[in-house]
C-alpha angles and dihedrals in degrees: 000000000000079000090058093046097044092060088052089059095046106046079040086068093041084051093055100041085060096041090045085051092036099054081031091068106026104028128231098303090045091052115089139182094224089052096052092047086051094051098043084046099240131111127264087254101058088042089056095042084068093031107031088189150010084256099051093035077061115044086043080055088048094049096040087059087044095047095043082057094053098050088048094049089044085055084039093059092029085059085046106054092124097049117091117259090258093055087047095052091035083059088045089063099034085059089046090060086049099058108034078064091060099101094232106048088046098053092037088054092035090055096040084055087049104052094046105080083063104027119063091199093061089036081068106043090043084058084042088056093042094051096043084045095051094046099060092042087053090050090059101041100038110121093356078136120028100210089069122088123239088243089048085054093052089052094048083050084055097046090047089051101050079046091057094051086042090063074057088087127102092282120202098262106239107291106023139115111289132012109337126213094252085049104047086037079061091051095043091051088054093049095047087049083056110040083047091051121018118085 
């Protein structure tokens, strides 16, 4: 049986590596279910059997990203116990910006936002993303200052989350005309320290 278990887990993450790549390169509409069966080498069926739908292939997809960050936030503070609570949120961030730059999981994040304004079910796990997202960020900053409430705090949190999807926009690559991404992480990185500390 834990065999047996164990071989679920691991075609499940087969299944959502090709499907990440997959939606990563060709966009929602581009991903199908019948593209990412043939390139793990199983049948529709079985694929469905797992993912019974676009949808829940995914919002599994979507969960599985949010819940490899916060594993490796959790290994990230656990390696940190002895940094202030400002260095541990300013290498949250700093690890944000890190993996928001990884091309899947942009183009993964970028489309999700895209689709939903259209689509209710992204709509939700977008709102699913944003929530888990807000409440890490308040954890780290809450009571950084102590002149600043604890529902001020969740709506800095807020404000630091909606920042960090906004660096999700076609960015000036370095060295070209306008702000560059190295230029406006700097200043993201200036506005979350501030909106952490100053009262």
């Amino acid at each position: 049986m834990a065999k047996m278990q164990e071989k679920g887990f691991e075609r499940t993450q087969v299944i959502l590596a090709v499907a990440q790549t997959l939606l990563a390169q060709q966009g929602y509409a581009g991903l199908s279910m019948r593209a990412v069966a043939q390139q793990v080498g199983i049948s529709l069926g079985n694929l469905q059997h797992y993912y019974p739908s676009k949808e829940k292939l995914v919002e599994a997809l979507l969960i599985h990203i949010l819940d490899g960050f916060q594993l490796r936030v959790a290994e990230m503070t656990d390696r940190m116990q002895s940094a202030s609570q400002l260095e541990r949120f300013k290498a949250l961030i700093d690890q944000v910006l890190i993996e928001i730059r990884q091309p899947d999981t942009y183009g993964l994040l970028a489309e999700i936002n895209a689709l939903a304004n259209r689509l209710p079910f992204a709509a939700q796990l977008m709102q699913t993303v944003f929530e888990r997202e807000r409440k890490e960020v308040f954890k780290l900053i809450n009571g950084l200052n102590p002149k600043i409430s604890k529902e001020e705090y969740k709506r800095r949190a807020a404000m630091i989350v909606v920042q960090i999807h906004g660096l999700l926009a076609p960015l000036v690559p370095d060295g070209g005309r306008g702000f560059s991404r190295t230029e406006l992480e700097k200043a993201a990185r200036e506005a979350f320290s501030m909106l952490a500390l100053n009262g």
